[in-house]
N, CA, C and O atoms as CSV, one atom per row, in Angstrom:
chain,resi,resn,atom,element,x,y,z
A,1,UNK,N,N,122.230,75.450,66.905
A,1,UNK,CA,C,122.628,74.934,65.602
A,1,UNK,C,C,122.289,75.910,64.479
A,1,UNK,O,O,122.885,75.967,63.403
A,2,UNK,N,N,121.151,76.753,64.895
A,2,UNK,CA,C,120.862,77.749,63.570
A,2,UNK,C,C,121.735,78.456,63.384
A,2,UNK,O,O,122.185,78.466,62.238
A,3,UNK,N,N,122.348,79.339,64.398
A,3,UNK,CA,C,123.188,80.060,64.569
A,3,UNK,C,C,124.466,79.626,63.966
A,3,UNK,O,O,124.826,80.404,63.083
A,4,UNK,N,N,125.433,78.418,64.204
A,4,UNK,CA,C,126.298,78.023,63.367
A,4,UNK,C,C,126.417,77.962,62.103
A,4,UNK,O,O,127.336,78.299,61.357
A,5,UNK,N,N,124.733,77.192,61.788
A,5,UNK,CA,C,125.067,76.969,60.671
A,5,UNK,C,C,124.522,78.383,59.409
A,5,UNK,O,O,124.558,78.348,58.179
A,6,UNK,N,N,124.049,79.520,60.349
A,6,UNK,CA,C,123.645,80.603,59.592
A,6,UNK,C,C,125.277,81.602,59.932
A,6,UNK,O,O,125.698,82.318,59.024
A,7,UNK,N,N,125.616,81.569,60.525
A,7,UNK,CA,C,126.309,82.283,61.278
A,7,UNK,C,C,128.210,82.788,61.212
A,7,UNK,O,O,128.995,83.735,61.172
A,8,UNK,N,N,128.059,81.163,61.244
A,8,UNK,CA,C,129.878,80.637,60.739
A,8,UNK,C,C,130.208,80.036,60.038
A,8,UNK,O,O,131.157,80.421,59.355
A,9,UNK,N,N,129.576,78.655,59.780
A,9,UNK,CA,C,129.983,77.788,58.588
A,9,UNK,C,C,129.761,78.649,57.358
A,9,UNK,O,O,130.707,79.118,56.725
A,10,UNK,N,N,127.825,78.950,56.864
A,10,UNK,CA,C,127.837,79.413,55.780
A,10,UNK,C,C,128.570,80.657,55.358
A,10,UNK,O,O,129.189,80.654,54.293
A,11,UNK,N,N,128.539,81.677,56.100
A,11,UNK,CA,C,129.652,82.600,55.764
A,11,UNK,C,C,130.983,82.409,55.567
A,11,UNK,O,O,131.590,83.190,54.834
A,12,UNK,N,N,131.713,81.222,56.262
A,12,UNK,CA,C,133.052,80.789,56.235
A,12,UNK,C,C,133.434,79.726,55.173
A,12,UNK,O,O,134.619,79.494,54.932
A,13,UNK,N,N,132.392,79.060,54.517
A,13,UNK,CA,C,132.763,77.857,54.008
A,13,UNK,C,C,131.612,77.911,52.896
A,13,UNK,O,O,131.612,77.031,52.035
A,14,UNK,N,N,130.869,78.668,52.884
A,14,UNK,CA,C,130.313,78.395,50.914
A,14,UNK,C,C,129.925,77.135,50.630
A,14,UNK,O,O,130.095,76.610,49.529
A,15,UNK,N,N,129.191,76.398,51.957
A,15,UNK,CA,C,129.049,75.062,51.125
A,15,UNK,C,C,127.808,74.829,51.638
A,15,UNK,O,O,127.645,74.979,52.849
A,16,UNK,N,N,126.847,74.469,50.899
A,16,UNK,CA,C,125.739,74.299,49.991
A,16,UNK,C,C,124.954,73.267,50.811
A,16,UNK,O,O,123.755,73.331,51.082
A,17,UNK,N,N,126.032,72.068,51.250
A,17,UNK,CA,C,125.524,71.018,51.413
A,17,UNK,C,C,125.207,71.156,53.190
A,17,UNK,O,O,124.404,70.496,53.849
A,18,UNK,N,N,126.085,72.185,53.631
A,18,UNK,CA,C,125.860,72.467,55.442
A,18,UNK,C,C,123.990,72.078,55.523
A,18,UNK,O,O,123.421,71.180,56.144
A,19,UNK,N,N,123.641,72.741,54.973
A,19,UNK,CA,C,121.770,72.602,55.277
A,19,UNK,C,C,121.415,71.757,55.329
A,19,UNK,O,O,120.197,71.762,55.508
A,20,UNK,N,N,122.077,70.369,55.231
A,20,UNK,CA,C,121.571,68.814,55.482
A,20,UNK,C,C,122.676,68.443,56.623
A,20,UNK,O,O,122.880,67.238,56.770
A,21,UNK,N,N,123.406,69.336,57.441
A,21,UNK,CA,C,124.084,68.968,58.189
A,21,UNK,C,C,124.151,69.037,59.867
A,21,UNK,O,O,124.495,68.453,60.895
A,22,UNK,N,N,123.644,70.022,59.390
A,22,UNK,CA,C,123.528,71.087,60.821
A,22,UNK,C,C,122.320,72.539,60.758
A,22,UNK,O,O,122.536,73.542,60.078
A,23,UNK,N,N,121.422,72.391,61.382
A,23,UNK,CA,C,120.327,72.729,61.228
A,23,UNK,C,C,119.379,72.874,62.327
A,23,UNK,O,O,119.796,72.492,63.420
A,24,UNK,N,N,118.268,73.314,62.278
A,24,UNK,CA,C,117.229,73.882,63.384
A,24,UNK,C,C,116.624,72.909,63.903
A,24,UNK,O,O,116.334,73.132,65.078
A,25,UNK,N,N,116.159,71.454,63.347
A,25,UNK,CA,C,115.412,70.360,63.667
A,25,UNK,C,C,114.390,70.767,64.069
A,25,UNK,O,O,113.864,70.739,65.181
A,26,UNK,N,N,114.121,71.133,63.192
A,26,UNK,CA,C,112.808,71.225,62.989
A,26,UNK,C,C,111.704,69.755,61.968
A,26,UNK,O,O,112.283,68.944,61.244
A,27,UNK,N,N,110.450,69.744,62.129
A,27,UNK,CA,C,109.908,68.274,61.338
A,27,UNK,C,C,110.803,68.445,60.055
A,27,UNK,O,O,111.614,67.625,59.624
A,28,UNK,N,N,110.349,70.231,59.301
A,28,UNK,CA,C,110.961,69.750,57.936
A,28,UNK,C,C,112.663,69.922,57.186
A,28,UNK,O,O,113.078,69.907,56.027
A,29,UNK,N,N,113.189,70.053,58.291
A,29,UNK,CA,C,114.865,70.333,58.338
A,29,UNK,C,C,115.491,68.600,58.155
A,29,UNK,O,O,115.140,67.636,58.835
A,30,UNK,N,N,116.092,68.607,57.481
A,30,UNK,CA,C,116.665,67.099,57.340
A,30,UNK,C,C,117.564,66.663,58.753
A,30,UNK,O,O,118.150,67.273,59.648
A,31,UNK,N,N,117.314,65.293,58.405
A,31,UNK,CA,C,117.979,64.341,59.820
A,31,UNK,C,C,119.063,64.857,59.547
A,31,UNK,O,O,119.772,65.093,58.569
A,32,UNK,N,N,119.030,65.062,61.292
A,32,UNK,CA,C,120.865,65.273,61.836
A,32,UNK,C,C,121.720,64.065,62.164
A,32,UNK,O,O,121.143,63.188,62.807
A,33,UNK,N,N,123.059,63.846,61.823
A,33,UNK,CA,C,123.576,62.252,61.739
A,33,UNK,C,C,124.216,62.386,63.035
A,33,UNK,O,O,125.020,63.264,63.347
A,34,UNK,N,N,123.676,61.189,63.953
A,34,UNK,CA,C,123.828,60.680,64.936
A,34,UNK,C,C,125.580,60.656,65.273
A,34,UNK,O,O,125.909,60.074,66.307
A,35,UNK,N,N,126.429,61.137,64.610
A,35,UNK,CA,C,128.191,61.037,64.972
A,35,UNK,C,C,128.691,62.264,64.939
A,35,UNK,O,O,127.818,63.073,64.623
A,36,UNK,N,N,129.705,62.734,65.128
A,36,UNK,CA,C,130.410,64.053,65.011
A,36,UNK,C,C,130.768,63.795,63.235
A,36,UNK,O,O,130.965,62.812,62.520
A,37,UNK,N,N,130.724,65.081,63.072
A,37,UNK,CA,C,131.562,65.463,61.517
A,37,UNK,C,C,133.172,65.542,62.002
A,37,UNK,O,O,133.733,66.155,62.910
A,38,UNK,N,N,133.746,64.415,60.718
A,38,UNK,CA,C,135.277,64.539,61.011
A,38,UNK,C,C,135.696,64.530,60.098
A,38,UNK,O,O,135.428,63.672,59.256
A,39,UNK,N,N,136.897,65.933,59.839
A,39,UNK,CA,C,137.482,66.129,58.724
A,39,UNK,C,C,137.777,64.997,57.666
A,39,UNK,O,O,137.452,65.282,56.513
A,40,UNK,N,N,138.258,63.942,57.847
A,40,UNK,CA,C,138.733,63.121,57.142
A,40,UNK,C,C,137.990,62.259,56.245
A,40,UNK,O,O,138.308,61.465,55.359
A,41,UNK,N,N,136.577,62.786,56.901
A,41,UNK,CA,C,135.609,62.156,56.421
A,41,UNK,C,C,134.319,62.871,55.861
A,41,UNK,O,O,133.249,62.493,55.383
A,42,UNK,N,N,134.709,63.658,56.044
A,42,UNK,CA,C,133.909,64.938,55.825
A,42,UNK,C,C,132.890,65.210,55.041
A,42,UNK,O,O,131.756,65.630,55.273
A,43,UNK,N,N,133.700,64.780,53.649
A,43,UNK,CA,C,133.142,65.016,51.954
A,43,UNK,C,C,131.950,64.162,52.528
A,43,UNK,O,O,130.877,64.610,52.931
A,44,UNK,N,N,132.371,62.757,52.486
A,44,UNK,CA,C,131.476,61.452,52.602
A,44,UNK,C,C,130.411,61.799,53.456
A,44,UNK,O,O,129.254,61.705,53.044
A,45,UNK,N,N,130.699,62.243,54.760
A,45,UNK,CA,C,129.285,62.900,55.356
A,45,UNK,C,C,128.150,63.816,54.959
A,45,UNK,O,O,126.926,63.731,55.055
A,46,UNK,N,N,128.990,64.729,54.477
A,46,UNK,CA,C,128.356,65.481,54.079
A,46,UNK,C,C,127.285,65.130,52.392
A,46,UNK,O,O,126.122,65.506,52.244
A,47,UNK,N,N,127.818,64.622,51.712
A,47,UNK,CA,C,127.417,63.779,50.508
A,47,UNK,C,C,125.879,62.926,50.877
A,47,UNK,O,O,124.789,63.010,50.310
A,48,UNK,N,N,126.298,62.126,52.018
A,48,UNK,CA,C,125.609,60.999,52.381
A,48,UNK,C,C,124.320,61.387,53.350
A,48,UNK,O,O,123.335,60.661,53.481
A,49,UNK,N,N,124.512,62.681,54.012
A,49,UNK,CA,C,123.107,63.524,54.418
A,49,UNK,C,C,122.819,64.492,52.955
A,49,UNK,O,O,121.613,64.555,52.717
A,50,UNK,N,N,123.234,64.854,52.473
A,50,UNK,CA,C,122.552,65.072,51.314
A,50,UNK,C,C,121.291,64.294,50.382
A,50,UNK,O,O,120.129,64.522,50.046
A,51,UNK,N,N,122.384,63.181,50.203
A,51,UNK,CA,C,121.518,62.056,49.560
A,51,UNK,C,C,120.305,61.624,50.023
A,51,UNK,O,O,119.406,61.367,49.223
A,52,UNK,N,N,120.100,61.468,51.629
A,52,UNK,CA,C,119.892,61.196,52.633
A,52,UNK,C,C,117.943,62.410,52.556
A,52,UNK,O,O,116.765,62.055,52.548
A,53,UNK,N,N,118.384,63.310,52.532
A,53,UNK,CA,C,117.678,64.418,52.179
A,53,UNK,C,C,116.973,64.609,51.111
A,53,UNK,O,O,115.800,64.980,51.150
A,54,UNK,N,N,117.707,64.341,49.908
A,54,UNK,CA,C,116.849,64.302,48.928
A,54,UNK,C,C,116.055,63.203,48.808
A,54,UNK,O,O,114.900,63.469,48.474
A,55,UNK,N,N,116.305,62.063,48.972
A,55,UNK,CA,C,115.496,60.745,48.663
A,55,UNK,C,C,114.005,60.915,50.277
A,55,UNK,O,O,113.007,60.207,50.413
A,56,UNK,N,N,114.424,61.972,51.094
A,56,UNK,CA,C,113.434,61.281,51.885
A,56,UNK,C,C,112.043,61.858,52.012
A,56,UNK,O,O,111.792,62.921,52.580
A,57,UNK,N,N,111.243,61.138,51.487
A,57,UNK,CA,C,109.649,61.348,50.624
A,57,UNK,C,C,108.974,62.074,51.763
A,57,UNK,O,O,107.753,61.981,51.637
A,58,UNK,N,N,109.367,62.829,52.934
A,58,UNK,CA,C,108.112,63.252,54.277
A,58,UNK,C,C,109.144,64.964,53.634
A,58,UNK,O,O,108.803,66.016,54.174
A,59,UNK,N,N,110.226,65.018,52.608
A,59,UNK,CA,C,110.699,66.243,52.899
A,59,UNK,C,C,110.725,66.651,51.096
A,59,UNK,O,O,111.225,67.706,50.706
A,60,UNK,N,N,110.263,65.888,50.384
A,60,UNK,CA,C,110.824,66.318,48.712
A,60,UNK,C,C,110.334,65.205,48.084
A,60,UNK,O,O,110.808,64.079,48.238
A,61,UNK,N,N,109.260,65.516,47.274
A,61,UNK,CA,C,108.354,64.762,46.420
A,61,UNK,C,C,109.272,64.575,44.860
A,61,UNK,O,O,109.245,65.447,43.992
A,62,UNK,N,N,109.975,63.412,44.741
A,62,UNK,CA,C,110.389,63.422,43.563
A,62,UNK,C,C,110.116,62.263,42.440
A,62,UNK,O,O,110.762,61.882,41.464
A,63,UNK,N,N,108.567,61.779,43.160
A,63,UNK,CA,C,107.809,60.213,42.171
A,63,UNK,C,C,107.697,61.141,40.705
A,63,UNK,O,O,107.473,60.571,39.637
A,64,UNK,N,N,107.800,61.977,40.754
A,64,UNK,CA,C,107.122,62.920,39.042
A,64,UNK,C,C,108.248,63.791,38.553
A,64,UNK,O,O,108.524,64.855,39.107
A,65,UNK,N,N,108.856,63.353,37.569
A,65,UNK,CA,C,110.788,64.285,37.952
A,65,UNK,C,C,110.444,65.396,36.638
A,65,UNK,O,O,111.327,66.187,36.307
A,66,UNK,N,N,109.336,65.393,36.047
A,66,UNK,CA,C,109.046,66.337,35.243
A,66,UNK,C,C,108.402,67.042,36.004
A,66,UNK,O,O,107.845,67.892,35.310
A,67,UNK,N,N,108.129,67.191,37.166
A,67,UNK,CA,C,107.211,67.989,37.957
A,67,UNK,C,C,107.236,67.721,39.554
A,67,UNK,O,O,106.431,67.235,40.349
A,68,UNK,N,N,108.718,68.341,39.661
A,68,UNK,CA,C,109.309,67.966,41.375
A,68,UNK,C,C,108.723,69.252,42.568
A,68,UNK,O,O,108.340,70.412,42.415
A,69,UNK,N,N,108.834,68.668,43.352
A,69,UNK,CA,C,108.206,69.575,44.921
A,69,UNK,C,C,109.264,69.180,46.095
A,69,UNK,O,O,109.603,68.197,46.754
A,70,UNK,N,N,109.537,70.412,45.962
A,70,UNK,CA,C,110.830,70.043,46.696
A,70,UNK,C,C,110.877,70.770,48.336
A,70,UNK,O,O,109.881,71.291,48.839
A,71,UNK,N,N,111.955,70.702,48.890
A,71,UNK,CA,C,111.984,71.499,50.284
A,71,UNK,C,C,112.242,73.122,50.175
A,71,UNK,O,O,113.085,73.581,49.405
A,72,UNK,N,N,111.591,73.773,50.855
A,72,UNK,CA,C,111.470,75.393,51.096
A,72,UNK,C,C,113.176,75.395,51.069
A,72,UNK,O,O,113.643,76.116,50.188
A,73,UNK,N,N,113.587,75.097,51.425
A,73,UNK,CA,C,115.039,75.595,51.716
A,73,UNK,C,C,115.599,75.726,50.120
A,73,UNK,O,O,116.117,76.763,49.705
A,74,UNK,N,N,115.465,74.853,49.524
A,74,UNK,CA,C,116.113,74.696,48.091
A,74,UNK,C,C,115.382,76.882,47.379
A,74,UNK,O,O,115.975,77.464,46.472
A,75,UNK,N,N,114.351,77.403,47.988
A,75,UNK,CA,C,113.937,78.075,47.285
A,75,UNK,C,C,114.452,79.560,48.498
A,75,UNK,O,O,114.752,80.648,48.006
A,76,UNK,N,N,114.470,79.368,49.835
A,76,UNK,CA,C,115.482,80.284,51.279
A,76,UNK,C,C,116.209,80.700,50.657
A,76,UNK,O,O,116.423,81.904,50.512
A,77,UNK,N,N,117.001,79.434,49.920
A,77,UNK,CA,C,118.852,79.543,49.950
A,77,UNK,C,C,119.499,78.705,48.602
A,77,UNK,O,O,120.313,77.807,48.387
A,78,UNK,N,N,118.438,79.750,47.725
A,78,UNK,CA,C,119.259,79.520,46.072
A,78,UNK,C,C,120.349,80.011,45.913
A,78,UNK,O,O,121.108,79.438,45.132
A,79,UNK,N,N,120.593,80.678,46.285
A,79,UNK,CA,C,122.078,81.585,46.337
A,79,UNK,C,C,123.207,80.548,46.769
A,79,UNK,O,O,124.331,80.429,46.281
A,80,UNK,N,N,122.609,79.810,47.836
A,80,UNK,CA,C,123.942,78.751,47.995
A,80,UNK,C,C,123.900,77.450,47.092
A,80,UNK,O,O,124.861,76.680,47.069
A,81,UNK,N,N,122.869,77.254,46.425
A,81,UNK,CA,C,122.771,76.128,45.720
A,81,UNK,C,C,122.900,76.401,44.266
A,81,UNK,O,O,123.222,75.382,43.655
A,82,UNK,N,N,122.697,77.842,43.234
A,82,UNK,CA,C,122.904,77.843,42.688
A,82,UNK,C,C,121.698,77.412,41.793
A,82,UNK,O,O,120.545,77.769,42.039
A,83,UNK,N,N,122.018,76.680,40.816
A,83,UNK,CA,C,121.168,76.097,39.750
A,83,UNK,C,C,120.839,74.719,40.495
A,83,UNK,O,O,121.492,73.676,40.514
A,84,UNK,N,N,119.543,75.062,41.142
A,84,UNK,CA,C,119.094,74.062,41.965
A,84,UNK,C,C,119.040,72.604,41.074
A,84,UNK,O,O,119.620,71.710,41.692
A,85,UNK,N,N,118.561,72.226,39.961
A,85,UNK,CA,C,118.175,70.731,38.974
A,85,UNK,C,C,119.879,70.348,38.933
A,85,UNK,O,O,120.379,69.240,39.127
A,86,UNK,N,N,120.479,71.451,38.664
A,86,UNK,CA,C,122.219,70.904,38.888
A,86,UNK,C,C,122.329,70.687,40.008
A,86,UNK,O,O,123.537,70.501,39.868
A,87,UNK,N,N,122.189,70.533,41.018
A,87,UNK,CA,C,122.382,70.922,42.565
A,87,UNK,C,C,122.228,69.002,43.120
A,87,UNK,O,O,123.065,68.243,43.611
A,88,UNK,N,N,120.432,68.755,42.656
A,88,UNK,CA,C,119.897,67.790,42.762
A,88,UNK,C,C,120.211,66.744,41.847
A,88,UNK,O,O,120.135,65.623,42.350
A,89,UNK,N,N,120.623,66.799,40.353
A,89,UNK,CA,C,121.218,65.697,39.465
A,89,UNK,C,C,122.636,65.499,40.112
A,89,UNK,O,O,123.124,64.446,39.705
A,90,UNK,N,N,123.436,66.153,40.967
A,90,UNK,CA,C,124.460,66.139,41.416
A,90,UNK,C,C,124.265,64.708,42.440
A,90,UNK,O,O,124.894,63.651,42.383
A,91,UNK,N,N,123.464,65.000,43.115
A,91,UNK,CA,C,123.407,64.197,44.572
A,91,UNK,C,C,122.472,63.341,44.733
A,91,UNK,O,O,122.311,62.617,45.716
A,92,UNK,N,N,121.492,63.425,43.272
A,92,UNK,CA,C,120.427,62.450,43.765
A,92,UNK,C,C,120.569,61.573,42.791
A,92,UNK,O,O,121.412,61.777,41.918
A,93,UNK,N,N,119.917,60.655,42.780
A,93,UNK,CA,C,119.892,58.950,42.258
A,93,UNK,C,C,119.333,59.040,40.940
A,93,UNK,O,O,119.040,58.028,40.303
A,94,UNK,N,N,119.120,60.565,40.363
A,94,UNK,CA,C,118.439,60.179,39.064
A,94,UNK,C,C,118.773,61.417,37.944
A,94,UNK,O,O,119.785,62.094,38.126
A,95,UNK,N,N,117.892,61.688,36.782
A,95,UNK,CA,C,118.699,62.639,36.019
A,95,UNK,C,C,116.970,63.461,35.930
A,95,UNK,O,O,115.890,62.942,35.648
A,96,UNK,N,N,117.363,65.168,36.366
A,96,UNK,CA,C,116.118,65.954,36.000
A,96,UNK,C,C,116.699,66.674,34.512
A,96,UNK,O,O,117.749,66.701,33.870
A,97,UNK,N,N,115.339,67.214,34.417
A,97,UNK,CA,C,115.410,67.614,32.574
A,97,UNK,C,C,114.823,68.714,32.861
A,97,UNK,O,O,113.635,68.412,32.977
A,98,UNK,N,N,114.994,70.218,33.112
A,98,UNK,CA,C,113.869,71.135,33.083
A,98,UNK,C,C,112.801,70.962,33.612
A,98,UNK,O,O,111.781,71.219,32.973
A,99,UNK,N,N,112.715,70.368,35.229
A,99,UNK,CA,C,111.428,69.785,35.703
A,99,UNK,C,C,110.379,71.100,35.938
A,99,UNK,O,O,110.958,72.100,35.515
A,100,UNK,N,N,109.162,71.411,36.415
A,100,UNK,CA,C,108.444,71.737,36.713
A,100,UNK,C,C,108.796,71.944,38.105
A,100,UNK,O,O,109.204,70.884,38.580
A,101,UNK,N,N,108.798,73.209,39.224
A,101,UNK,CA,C,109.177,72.993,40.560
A,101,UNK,C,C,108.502,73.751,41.139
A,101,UNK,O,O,108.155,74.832,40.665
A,102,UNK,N,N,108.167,73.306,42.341
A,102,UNK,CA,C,107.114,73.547,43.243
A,102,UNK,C,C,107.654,73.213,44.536
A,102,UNK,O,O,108.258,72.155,44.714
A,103,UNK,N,N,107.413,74.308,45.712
A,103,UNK,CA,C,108.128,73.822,46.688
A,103,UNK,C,C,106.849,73.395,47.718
A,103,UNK,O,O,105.687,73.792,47.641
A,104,UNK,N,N,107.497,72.360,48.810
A,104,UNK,CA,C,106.379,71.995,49.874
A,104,UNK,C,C,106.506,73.016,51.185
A,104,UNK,O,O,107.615,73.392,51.565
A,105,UNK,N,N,105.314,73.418,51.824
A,105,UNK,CA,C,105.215,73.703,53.107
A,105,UNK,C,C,105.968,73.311,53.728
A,105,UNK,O,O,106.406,72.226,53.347
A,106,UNK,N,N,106.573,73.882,54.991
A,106,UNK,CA,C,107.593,73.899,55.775
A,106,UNK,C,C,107.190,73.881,56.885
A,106,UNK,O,O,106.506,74.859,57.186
A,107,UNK,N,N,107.465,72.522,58.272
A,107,UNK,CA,C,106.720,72.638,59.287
A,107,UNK,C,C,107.858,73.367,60.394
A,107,UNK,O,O,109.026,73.094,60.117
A,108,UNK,N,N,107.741,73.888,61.102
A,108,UNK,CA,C,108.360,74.532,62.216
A,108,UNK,C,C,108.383,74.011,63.427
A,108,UNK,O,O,109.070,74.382,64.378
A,109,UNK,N,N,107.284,72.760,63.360
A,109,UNK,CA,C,107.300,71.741,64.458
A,109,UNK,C,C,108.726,71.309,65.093
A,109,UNK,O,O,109.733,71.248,64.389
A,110,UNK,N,N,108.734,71.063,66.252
A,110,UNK,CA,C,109.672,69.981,66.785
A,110,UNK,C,C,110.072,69.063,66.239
A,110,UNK,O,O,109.439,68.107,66.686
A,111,UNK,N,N,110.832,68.703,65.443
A,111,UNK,CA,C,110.655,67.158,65.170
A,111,UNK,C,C,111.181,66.242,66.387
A,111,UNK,O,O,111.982,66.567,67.263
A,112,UNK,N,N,110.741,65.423,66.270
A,112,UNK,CA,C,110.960,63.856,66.974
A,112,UNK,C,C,112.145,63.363,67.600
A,112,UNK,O,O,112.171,62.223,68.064
């Protein structure tokens, strides 16, 4: 999966949101969704592991939005995200203002 998603998608497709899609699974790599990705549905998948990602508190501390801690990846792979607080007011449930950012340790563990 690293390989794809380092390999072909991101070079082929410029999209930002692959890193909540398809990934190393590792503890701190976001859940992989239990169905195939299908074109038709695609956006919505992809959207919905996003969301999925940001809200989930073992991967991105966001109780303090003036002073967020977020996942290593957001700081890997700025280049694909761009203006990360745009990135995250995009997809997440709330509105940041110039937060304070700090990223969390990254486990390399197995996950589960």
């Amino acid at each position: 999966l690293n390989d794809i998603e380092h390999k072909k998608i991101r070079k082929t497709f410029q999209e930002p949101r692959i890193h909540f899609a398809v990934n190393c699974a590792s503890k701190s790599c976001p859940v992989l969704l239990n169905q195939p990705y299908i074109p038709k549905i695609l956006e919505t998948q992809l959207s919905r592991q996003t969301k999925i990602f940001l809200n989930d508190k073992s991967k991105n501390d966001l109780s303090d939005l003036s002073h967020i801690k977020i996942s290593q990846l957001f700081n890997w792979y700025q280049n694909d995200f761009g203006d990360i607080v745009e990135f995250i007011n995009k997809y997440g449930d709330f509105e940041l203002d110039h937060p304070k950012i700090d990223y969390l340790p990254y486990s390399w563990e197995l996950n589960e």
